[in-house]
DRENKEVO-830494 format. One record per residue (C-alpha): residue in one letter; x, y, z; residue number from 0. Coordinates in Angstrom, 1 decimal, always signed. Layout:
! residues N
<atom residu="A" X="X" Y="Y" Z="Z" num="NUM"/>
...
***
This chain:
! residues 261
<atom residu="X" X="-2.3" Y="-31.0" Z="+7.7" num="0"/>
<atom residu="X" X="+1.1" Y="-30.2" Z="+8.1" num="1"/>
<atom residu="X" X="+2.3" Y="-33.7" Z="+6.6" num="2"/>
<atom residu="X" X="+0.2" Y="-32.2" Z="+3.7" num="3"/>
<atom residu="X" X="+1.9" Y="-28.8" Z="+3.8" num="4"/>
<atom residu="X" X="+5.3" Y="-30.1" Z="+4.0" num="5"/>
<atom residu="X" X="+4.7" Y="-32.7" Z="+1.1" num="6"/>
<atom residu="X" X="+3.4" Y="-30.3" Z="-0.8" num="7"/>
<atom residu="X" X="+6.4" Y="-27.6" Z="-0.4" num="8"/>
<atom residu="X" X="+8.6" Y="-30.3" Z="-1.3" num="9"/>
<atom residu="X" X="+7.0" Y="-31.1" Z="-4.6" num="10"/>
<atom residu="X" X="+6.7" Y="-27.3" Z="-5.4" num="11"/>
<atom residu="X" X="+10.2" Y="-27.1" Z="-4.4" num="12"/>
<atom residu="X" X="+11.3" Y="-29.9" Z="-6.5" num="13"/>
<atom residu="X" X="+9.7" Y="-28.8" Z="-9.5" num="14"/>
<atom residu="X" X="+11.0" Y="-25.5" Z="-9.2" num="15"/>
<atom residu="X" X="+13.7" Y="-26.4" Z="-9.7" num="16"/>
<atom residu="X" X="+13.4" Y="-29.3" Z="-12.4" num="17"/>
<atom residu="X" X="+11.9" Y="-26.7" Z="-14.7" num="18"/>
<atom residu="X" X="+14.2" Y="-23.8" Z="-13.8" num="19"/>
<atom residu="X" X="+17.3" Y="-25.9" Z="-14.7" num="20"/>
<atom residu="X" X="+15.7" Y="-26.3" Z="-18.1" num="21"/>
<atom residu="X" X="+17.8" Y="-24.6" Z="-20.8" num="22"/>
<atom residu="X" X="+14.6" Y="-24.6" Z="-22.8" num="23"/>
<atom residu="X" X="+13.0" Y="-22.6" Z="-20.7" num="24"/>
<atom residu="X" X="+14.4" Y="-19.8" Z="-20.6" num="25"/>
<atom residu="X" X="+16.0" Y="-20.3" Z="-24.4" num="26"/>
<atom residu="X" X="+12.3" Y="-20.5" Z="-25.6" num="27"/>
<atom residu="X" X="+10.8" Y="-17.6" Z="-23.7" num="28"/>
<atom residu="X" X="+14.1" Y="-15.3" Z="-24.2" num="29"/>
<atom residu="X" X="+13.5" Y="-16.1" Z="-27.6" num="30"/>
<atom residu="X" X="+10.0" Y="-15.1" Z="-28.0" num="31"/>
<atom residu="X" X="+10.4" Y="-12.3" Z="-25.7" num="32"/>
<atom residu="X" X="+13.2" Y="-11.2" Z="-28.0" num="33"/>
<atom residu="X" X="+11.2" Y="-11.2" Z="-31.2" num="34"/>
<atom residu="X" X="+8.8" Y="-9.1" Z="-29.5" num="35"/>
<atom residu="X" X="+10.8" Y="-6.4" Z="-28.2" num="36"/>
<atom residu="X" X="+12.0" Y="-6.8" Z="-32.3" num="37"/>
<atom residu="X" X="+8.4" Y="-6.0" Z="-33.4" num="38"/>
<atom residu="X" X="+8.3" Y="-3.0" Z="-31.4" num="39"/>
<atom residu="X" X="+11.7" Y="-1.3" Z="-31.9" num="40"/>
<atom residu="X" X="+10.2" Y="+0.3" Z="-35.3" num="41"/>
<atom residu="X" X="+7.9" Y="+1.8" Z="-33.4" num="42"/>
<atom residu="X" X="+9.2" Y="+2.6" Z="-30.4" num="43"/>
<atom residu="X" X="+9.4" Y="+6.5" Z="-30.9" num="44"/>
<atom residu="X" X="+5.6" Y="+6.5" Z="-31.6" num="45"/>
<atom residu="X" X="+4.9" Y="+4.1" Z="-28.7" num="46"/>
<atom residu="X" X="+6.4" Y="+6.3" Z="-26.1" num="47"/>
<atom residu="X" X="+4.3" Y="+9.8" Z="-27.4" num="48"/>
<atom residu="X" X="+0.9" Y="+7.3" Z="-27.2" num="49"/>
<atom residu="X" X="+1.5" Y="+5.6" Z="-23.8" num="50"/>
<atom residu="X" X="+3.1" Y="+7.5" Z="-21.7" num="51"/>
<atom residu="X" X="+0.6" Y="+10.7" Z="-22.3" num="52"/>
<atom residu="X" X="-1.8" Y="+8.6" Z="-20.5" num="53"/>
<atom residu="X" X="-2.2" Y="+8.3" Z="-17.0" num="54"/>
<atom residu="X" X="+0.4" Y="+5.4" Z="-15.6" num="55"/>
<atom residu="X" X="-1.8" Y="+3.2" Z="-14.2" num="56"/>
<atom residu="X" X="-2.8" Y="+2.6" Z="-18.1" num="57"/>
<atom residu="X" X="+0.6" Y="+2.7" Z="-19.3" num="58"/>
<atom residu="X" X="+1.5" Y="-0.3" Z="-17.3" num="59"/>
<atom residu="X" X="-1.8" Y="-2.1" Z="-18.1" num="60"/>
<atom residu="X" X="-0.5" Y="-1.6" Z="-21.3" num="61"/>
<atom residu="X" X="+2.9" Y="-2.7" Z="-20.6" num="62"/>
<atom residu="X" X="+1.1" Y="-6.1" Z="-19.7" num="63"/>
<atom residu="X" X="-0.9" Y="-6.3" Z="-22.7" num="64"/>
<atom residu="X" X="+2.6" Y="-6.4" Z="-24.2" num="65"/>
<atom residu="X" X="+4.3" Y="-8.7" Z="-22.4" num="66"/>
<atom residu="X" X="+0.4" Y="-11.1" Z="-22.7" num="67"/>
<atom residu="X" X="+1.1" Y="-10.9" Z="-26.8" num="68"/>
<atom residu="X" X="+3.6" Y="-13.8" Z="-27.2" num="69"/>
<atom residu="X" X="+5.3" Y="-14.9" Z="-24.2" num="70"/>
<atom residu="X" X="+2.3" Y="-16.6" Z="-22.6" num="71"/>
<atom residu="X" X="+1.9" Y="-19.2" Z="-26.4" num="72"/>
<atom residu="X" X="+6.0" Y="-20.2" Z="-25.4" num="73"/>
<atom residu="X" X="+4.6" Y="-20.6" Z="-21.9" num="74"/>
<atom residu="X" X="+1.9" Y="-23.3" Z="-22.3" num="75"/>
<atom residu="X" X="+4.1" Y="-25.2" Z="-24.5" num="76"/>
<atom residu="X" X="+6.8" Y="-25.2" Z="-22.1" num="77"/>
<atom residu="X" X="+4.7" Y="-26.4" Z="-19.1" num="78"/>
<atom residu="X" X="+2.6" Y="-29.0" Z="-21.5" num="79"/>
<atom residu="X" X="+5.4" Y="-31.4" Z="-21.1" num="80"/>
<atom residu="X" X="+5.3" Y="-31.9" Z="-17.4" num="81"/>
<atom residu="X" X="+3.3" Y="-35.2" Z="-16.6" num="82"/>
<atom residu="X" X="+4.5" Y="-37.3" Z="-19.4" num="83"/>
<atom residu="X" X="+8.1" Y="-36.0" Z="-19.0" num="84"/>
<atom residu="X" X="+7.5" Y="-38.3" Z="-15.1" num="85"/>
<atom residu="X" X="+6.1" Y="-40.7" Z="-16.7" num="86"/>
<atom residu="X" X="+9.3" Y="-40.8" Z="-19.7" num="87"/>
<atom residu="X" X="+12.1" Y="-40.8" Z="-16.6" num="88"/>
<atom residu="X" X="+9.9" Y="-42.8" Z="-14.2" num="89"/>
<atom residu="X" X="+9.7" Y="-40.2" Z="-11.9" num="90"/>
<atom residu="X" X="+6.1" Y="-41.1" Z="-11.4" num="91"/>
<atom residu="X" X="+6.7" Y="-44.8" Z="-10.2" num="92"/>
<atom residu="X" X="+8.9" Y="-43.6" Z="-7.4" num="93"/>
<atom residu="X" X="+6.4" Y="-40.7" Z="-6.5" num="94"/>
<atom residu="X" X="+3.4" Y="-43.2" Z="-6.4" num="95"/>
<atom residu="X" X="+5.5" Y="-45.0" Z="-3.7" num="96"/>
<atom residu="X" X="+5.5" Y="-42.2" Z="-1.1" num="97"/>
<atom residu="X" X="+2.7" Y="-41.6" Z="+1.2" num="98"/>
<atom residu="X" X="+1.9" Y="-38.6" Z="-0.1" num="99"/>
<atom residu="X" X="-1.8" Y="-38.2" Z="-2.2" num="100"/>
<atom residu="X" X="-1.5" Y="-37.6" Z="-5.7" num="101"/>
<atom residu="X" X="-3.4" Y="-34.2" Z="-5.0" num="102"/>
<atom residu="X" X="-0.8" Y="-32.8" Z="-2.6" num="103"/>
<atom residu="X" X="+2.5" Y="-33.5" Z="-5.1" num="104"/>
<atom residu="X" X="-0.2" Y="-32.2" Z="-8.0" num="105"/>
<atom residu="X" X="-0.4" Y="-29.2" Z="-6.1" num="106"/>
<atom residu="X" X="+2.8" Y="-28.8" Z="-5.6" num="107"/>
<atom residu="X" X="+3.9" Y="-30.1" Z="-9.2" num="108"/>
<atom residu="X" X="+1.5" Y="-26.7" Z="-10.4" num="109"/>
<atom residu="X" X="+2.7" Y="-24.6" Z="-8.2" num="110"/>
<atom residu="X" X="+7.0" Y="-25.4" Z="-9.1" num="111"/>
<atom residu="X" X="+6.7" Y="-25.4" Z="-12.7" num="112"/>
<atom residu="X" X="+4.1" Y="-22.2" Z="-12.9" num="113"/>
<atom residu="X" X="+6.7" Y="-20.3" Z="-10.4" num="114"/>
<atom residu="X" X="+10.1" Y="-21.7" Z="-12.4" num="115"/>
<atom residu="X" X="+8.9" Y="-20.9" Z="-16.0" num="116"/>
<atom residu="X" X="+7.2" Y="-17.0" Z="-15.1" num="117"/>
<atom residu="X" X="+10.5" Y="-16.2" Z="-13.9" num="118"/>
<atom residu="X" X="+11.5" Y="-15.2" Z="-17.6" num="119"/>
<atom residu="X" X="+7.9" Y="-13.4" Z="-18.2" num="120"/>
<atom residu="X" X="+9.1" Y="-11.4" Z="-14.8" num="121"/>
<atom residu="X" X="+12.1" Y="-10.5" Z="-16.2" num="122"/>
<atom residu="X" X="+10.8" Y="-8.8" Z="-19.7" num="123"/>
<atom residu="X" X="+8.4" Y="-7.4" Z="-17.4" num="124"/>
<atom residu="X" X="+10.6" Y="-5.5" Z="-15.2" num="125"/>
<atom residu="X" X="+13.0" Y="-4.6" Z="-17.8" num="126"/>
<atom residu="X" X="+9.6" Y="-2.8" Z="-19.3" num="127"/>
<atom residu="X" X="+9.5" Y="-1.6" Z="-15.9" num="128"/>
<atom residu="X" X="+12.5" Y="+0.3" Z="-15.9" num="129"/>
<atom residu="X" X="+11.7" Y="+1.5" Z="-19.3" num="130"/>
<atom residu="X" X="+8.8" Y="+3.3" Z="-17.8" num="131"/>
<atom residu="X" X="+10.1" Y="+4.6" Z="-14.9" num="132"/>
<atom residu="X" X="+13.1" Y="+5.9" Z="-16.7" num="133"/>
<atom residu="X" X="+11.0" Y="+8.0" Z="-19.6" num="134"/>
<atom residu="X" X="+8.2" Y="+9.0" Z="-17.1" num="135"/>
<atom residu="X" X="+10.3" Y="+9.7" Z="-13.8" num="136"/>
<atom residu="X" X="+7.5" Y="+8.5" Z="-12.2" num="137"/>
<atom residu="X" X="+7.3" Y="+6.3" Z="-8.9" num="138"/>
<atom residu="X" X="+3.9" Y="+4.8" Z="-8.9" num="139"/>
<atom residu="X" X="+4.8" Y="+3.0" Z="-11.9" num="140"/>
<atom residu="X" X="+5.9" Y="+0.4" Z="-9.4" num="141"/>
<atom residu="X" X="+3.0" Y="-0.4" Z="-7.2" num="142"/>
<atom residu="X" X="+1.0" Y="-0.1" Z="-10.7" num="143"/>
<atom residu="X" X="+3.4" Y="-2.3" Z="-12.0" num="144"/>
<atom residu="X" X="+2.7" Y="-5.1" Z="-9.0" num="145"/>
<atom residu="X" X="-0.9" Y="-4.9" Z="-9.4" num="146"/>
<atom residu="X" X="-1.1" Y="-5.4" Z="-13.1" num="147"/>
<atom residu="X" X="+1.6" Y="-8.1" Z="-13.0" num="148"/>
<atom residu="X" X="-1.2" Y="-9.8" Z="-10.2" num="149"/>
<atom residu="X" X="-4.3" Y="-8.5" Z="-12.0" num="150"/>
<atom residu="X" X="-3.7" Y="-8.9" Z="-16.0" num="151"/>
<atom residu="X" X="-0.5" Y="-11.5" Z="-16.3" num="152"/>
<atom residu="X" X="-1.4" Y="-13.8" Z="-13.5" num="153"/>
<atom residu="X" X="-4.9" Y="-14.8" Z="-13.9" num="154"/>
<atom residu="X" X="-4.3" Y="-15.9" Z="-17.7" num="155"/>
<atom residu="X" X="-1.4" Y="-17.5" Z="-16.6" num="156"/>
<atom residu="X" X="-2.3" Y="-20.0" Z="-14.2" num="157"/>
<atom residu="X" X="-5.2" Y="-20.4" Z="-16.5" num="158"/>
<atom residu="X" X="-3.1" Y="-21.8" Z="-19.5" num="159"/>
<atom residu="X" X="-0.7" Y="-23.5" Z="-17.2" num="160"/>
<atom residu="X" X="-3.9" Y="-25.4" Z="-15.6" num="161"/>
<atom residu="X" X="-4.7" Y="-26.7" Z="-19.6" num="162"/>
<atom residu="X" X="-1.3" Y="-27.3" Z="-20.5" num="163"/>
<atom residu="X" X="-0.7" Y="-29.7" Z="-17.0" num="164"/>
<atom residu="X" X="-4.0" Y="-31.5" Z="-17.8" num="165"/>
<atom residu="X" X="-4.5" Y="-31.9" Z="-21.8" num="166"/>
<atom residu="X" X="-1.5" Y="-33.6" Z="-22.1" num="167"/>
<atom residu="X" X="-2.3" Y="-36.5" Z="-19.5" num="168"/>
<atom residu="X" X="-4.7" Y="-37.5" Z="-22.1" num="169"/>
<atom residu="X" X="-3.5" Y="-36.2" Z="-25.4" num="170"/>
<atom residu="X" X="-0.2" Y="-36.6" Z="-27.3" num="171"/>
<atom residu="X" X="+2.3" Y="-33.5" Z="-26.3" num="172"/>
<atom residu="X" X="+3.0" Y="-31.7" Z="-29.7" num="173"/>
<atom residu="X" X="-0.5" Y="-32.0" Z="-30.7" num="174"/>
<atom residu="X" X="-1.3" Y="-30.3" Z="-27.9" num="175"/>
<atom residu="X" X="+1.2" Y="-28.1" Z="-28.2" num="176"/>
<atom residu="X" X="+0.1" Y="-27.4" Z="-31.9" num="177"/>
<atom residu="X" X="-3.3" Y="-26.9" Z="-30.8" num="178"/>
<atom residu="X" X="-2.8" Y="-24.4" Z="-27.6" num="179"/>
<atom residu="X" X="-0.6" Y="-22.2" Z="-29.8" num="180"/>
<atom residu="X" X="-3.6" Y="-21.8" Z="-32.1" num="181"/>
<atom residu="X" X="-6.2" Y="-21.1" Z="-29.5" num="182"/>
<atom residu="X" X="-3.8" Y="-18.9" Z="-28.6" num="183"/>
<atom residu="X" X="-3.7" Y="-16.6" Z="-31.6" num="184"/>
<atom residu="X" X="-7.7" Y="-17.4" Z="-32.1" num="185"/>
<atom residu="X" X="-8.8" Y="-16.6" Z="-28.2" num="186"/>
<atom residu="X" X="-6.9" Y="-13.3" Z="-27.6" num="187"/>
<atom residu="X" X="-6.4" Y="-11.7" Z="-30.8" num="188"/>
<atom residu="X" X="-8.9" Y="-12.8" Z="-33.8" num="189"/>
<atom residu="X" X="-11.8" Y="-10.6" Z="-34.3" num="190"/>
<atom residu="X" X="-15.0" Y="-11.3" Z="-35.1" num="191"/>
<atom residu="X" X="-15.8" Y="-9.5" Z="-37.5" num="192"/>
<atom residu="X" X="-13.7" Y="-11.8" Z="-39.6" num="193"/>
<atom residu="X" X="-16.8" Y="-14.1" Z="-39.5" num="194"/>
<atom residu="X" X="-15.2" Y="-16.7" Z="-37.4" num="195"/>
<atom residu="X" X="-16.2" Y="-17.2" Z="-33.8" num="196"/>
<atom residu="X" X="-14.1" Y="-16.3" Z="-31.0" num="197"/>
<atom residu="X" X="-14.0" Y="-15.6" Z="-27.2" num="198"/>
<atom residu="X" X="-11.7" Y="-12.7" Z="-28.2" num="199"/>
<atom residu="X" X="-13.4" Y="-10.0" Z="-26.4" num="200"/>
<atom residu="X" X="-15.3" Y="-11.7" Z="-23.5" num="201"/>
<atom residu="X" X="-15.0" Y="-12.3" Z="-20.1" num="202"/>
<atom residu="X" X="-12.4" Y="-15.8" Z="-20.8" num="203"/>
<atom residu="X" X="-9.7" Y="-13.5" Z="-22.7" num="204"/>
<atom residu="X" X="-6.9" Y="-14.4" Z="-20.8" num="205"/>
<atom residu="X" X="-4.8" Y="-11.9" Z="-22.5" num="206"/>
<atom residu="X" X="-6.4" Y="-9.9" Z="-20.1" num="207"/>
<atom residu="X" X="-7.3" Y="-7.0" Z="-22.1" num="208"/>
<atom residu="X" X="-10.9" Y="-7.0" Z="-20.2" num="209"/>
<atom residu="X" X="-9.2" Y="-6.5" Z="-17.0" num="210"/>
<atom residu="X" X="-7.2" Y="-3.8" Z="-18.4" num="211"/>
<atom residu="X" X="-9.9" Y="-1.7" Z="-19.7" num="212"/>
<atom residu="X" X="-12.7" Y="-3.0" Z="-16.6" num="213"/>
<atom residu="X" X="-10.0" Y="-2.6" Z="-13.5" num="214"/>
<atom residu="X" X="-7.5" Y="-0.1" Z="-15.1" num="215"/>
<atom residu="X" X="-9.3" Y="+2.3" Z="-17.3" num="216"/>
<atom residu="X" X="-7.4" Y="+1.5" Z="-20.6" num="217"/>
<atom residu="X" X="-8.6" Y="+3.2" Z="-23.6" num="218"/>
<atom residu="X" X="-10.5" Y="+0.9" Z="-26.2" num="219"/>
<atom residu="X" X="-8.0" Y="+2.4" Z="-28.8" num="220"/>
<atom residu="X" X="-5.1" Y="+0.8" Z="-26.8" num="221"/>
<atom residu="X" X="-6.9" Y="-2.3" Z="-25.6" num="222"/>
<atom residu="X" X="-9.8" Y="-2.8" Z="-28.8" num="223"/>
<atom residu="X" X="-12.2" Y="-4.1" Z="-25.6" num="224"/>
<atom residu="X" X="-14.3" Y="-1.8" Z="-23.9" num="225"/>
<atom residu="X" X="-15.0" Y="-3.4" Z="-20.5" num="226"/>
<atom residu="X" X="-16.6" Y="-2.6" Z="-17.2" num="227"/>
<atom residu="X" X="-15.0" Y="-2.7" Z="-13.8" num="228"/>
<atom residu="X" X="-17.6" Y="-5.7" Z="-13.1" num="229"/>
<atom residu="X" X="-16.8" Y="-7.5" Z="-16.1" num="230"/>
<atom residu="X" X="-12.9" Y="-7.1" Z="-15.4" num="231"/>
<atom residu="X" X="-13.2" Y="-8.8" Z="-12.0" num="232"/>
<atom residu="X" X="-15.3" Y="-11.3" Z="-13.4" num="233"/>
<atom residu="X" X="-12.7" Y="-12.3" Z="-15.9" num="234"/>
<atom residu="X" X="-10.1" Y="-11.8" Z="-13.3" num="235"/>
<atom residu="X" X="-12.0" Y="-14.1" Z="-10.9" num="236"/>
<atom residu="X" X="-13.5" Y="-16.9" Z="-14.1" num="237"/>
<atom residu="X" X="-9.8" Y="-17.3" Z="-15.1" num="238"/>
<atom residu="X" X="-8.9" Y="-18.3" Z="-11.5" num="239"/>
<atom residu="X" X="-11.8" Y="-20.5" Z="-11.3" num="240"/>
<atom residu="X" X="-11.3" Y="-22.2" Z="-14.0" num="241"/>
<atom residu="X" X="-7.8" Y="-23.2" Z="-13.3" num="242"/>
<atom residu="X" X="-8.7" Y="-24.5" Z="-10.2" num="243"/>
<atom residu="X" X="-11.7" Y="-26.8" Z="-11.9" num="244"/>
<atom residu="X" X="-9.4" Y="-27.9" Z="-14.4" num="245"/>
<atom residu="X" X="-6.6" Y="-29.2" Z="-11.6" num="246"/>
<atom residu="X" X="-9.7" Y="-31.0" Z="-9.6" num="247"/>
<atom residu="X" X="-11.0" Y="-32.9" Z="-13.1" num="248"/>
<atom residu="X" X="-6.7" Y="-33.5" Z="-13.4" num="249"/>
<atom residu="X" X="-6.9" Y="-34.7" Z="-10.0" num="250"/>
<atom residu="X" X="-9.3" Y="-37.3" Z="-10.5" num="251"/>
<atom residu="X" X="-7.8" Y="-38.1" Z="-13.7" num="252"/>
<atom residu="X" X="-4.8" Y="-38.8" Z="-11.9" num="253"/>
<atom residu="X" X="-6.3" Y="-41.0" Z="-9.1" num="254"/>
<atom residu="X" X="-8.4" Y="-43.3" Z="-11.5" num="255"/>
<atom residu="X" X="-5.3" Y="-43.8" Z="-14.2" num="256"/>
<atom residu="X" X="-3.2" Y="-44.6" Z="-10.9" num="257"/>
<atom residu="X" X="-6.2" Y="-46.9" Z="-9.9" num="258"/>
<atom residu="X" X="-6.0" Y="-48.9" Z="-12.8" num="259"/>
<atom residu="X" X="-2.4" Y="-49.4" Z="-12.7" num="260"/>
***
């Protein structure tokens, strides 16, 4: 066990720090994160009168729903490349070498490149921080702002990051790129009353806008979901699960492409 431990802190740590020393990683999600804050500069006067006349635990829900818009489409991409990028440099042939199972430095490999590339997302996310507490002058927008960071941003997170570490090992990068971007767009924000089918508005959102509205109370008119608290843990707690299914079905994808090597 603590072979497995160890083995597995040094992958995380490894990747870490791969993926942190990526210009792209933080070009990309400045970028995005940029264009964002662009969209809502025109309204920012009318943004402050709406959400901070609302109690701050839903002011800092929506603060996440803000930060969940764009920054998590540059996110997947950026995380998509992760497998075939070893398998490019070779990486992979030395890793396959070490005692170590292929579960363990997946683990670890998850865990690195999830941690390196939110760092940016954190960032926007505290700077909105700030915002808040500056305008409002109001403390408990910090232990709101840990809890919706862990309740609304996380979950959808590791969710996308478990698809965009195991699509690739079987499809072509960009495609998959291509593709994630457009579920993207067409799983968090596409109604249906446009006629075309969505999960926009259920329970695997992983904008997290059921979350917001189930565990935080937002108004429908900030959050266009009307949720309750049973359904927001149950989206919290689906999006979870289902990361973790997806890096098992990786897992064994993993062990039989390495079996028939």
């Amino acid at each position: 066990m603590s072979n497995s431990i160890t083995a597995c802190g040094g992958a995380l740590r490894y990747e870490f720090l791969m993926q942190i020393r990526r210009r792209s990683v933080w070009v990309s999600l400045l970028l995005v994160g940029l264009l964002q804050i662009m969209i809502y500069v025109p309204h920012l006067s009318e943004l402050i009168n709406l959400y901070f006349q609302i109690p701050i635990n839903q002011t800092m829900a929506e603060l996440a729903l803000m930060v969940n818009t764009l920054l998590p489409a540059a996110f997947g991409c950026l995380i998509a490349d992760r497998l075939p990028r070893d398998r490019r440099t070779r990486v992979e042939e030395l890793l396959m070498t070490m005692p170590q199972s292929p579960g363990v430095r997946l683990i670890g490999k998850y865990l690195g490149s999830v941690c390196a590339t939110l760092l940016p997302v954190l960032v926007f996310f505290l700077l909105g921080t700030g915002f808040v507490l500056y305008h409002s002058g109001n403390i408990a927008c910090i232990p709101f702002a840990l809890a919706t960071f862990g309740a609304i941003i996380l979950p959808g997170i590791l969710f996308i990051s478990a698809f965009s570490l195991a699509c690739p090992a079987i499809m072509w990068v960009p495609l998959y790129q291509f593709c994630f971007v457009g579920y993207w767009f067409w799983g968090n924000f596409l109604g249906a009353r446009n006629g075309i089918p969505t999960l926009n508005g259920t329970i695997l959102t992983p904008s997290g806008k059921i979350t917001a509205s189930g565990i935080f109370g937002l108004d429908p008119k900030h959050s266009g979901i009307t949720a309750s608290a049973i359904q927001g843990w149950e989206s919290l707690l689906l999006l979870v699960s289902l990361a973790i299914l997806v890096l098992c079905i990786l897992w064994l994808v993993l062990r039989w492409q390495q079996a028939r090597q």
